[in-house]
C-alpha positions in Angstrom: 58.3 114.0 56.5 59.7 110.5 58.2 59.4 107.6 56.3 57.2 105.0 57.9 59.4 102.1 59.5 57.4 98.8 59.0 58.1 95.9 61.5 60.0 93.9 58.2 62.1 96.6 57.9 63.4 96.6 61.7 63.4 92.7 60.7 65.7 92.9 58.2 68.5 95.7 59.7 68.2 93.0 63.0 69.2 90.1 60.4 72.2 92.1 59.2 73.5 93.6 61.8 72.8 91.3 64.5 71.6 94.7 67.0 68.3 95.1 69.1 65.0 95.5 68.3 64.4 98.8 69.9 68.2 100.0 68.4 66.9 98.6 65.0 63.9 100.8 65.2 65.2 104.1 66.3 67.9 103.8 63.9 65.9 103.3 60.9 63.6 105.9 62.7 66.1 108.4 62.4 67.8 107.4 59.1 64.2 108.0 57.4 64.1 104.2 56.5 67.4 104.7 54.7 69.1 100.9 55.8 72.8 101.9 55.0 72.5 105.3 57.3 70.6 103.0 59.8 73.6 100.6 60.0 75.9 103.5 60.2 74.3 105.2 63.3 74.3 101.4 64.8 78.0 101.4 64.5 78.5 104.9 66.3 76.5 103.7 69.1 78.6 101.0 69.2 81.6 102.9 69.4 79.9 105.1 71.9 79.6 101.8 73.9 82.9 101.2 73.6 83.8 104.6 74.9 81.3 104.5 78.1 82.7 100.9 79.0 86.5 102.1 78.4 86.8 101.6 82.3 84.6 98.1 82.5 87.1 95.0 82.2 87.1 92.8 79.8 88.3 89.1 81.2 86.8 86.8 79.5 86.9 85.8 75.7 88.3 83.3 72.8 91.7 82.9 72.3 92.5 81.3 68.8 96.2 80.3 67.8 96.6 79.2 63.7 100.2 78.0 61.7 100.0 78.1 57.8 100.4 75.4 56.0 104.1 75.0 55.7 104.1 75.4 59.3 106.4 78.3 59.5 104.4 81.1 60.8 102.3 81.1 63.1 99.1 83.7 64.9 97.2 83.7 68.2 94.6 86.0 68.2 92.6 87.0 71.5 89.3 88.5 71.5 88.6 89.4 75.0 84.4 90.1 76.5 83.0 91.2 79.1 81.1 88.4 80.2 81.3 84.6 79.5 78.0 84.6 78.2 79.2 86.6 75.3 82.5 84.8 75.0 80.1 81.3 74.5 78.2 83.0 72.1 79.0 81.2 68.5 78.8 84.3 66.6 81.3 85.8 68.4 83.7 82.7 68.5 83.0 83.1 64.7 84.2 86.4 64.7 87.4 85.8 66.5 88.3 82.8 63.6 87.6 84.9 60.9 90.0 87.3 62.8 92.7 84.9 63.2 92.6 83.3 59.9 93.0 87.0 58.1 96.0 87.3 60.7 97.2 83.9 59.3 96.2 84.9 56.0 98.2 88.6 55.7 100.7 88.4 58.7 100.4 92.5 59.4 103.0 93.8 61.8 100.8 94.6 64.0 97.8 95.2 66.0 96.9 98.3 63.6 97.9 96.8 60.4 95.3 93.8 61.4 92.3 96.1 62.5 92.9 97.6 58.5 92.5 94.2 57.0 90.3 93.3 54.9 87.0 90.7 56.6 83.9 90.0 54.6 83.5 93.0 52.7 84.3 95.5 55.3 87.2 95.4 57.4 88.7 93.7 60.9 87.6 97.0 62.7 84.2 96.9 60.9 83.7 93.2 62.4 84.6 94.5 66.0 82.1 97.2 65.7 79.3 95.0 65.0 80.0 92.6 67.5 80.4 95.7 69.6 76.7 96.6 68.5 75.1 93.1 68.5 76.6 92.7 72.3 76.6 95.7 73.9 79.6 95.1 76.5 83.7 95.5 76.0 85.4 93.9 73.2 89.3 93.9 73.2 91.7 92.6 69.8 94.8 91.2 70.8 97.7 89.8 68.3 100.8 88.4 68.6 102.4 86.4 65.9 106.0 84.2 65.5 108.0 82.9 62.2 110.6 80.1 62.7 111.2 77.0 60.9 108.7 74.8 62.5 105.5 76.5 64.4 104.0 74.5 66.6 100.2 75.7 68.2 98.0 74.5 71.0 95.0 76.0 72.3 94.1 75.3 75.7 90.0 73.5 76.1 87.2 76.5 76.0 89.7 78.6 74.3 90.9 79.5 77.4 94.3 80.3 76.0 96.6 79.9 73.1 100.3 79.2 72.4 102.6 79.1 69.4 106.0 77.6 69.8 108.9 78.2 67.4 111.9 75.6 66.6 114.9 76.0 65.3 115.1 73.4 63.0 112.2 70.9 60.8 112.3 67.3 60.6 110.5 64.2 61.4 108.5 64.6 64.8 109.5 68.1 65.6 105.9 69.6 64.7 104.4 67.0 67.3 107.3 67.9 69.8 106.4 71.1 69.6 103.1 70.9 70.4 104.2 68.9 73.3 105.9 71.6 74.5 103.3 74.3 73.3 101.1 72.2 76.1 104.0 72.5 79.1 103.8 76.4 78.2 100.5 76.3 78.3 100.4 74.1 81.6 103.6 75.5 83.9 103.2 79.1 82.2 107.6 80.3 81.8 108.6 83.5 81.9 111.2 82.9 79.1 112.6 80.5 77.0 115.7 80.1 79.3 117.8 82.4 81.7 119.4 84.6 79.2 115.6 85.5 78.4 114.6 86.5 81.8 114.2 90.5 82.1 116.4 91.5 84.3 113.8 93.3 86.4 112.8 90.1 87.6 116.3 88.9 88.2 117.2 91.8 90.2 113.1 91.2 92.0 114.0 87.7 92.9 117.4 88.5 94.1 115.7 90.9 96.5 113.8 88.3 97.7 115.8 85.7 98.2 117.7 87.7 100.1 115.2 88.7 102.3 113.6 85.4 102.8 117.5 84.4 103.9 117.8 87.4 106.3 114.2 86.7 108.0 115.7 82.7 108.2 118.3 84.4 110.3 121.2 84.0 107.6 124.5 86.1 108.4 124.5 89.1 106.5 127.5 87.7 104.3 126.1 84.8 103.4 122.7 86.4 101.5 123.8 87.1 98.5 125.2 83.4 97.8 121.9 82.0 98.9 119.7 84.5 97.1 122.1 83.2 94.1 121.0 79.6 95.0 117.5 80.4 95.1 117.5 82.6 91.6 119.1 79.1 90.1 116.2 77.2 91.4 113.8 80.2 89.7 115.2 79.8 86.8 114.9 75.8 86.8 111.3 76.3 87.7 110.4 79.2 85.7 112.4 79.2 82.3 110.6 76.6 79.4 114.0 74.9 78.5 114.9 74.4 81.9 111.7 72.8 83.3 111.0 69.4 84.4 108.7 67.7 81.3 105.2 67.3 82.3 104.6 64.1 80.6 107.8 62.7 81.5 109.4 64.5 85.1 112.7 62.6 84.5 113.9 64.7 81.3 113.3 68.7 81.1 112.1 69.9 78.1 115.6 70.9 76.5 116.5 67.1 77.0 113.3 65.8 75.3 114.1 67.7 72.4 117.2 67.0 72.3 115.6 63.4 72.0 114.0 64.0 69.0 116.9 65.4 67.3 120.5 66.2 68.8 120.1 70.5 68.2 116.8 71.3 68.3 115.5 73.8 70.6 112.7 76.6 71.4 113.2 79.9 69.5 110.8 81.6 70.9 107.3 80.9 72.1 104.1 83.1 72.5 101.5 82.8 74.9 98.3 84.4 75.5 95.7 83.9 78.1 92.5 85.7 78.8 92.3 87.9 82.4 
């Protein structure tokens, strides 16, 4: 015999887990009123959510970048929805905080070893599935993470992206430099920290190019690979964070205003991470 399922009790299950009224209802319907069985068939519908909108893209989101206190390591954690109604949606920017600061908290070595952490008495992959349940549309966990001896963040307005940049050295104004520079990366988006960075893919891509944009100019064929040289240069100016022109000052390029702050220091390494 099913237990009776009073309108308190779907009450309640909808207070902690954030789901439906009707998903509330047939849950505690088919759990016989038992509430931890009721949240347990929530969180397999959720995952059998996830599973029918495996193909459904997930481009919008929060993006949340965190240093520790001794500014030497550093997080950006992106959780990515469906819809920018959800992404707006407090809870959820909630969710993606308390993600980021147990990234900050443990550093795991990856994207696995963070979905095992430990988050308000369950775990990372227990706070995805009930956001997952509460909001019925695609919810994607990304993580990157970057040590060094100063770690600077930024994250850009409506959490639209976040960046961490690493320096090689500490020191009087290097954190504030590098957020400086965590906003260029953020603003004129590199594809390395300078030339020796650049895959070589996209070398050997912009070669090809150049080339062809020479020929089509009508270039003799002897002379395109000394041009497409000239033009990779100019890439690399453009495209490479050390190399580019300063947004907030276009006379120095960023490896110049560091260099003003103190004679050696320089990017490590940055991270950035962008939703779409």
């Amino acid at each position: 015999m099913s237990a009776i399922v009073s309108a308190t009790d779907v009450k309640k299950l909808r207070d902690m887990t954030g789901a439906g009224f009707s998903d509330c209802k047939k849950a505690l319907d088919e759990a016989a009123g038992d509430f931890e069985k009721a949240i347990e068939i929530l969180r397999k519908k959720g995952q059998k959510v996830s599973a029918k909108r495996a193909d459904n893209e997930a481009k919008e989101g929060v993006v949340i970048a965190l240093v520790s206190d001794d500014q030497t390591r550093g997080v950006v954690v992106k959780l990515s929805s469906e819809t920018d109604f959800v992404a707006k949606n407090q809870e959820f920017i909630d969710g993606t905080q308390a993600i980021a600061a147990a990234a900050l908290a443990h550093f795991p070595a990856d994207l696995e070893a963070l979905k095992a952490l430990p988050l308000d008495g369950g775990t990372v992959t227990t706070r995805l599935e009930e956001l997952l349940t509460k909001f019925s549309e695609k919810i994607e966990l990304s993580y990157e993470k970057l040590e060094a001896a100063v770690v600077s963040p930024y994250i850009h307005m409506g959490f639209k992206a976040g960046v961490l940049v690493g320096l090689n050295e500490n020191g009087d104004g290097v954190y504030d430099a590098g957020r400086d520079v965590a906003m260029q990366v953020a603003a004129m988006k590199p594809v390395a920290v300078d030339k020796d960075g650049v895959d070589q893919t996209i070398i050997a891509k912009e070669i090809e190019i150049g080339m062809e944009q020479a020929r089509q100019d009508g270039k003799p064929e002897q002379m395109l690979e000394k041009i497409a040289q000239g033009k990779l240069q100019k890439f690399f100016k453009e495209n490479t964070l050390l190399n580019q022109q300063f947004v907030k000052d276009n006379s120095l390029t960023i490896q110049d205003f560091l260099r003003g702050v103190s004679k050696g220091l320089t990017v490590t390494e940055f991270k950035h991470v962008t939703l779409g």
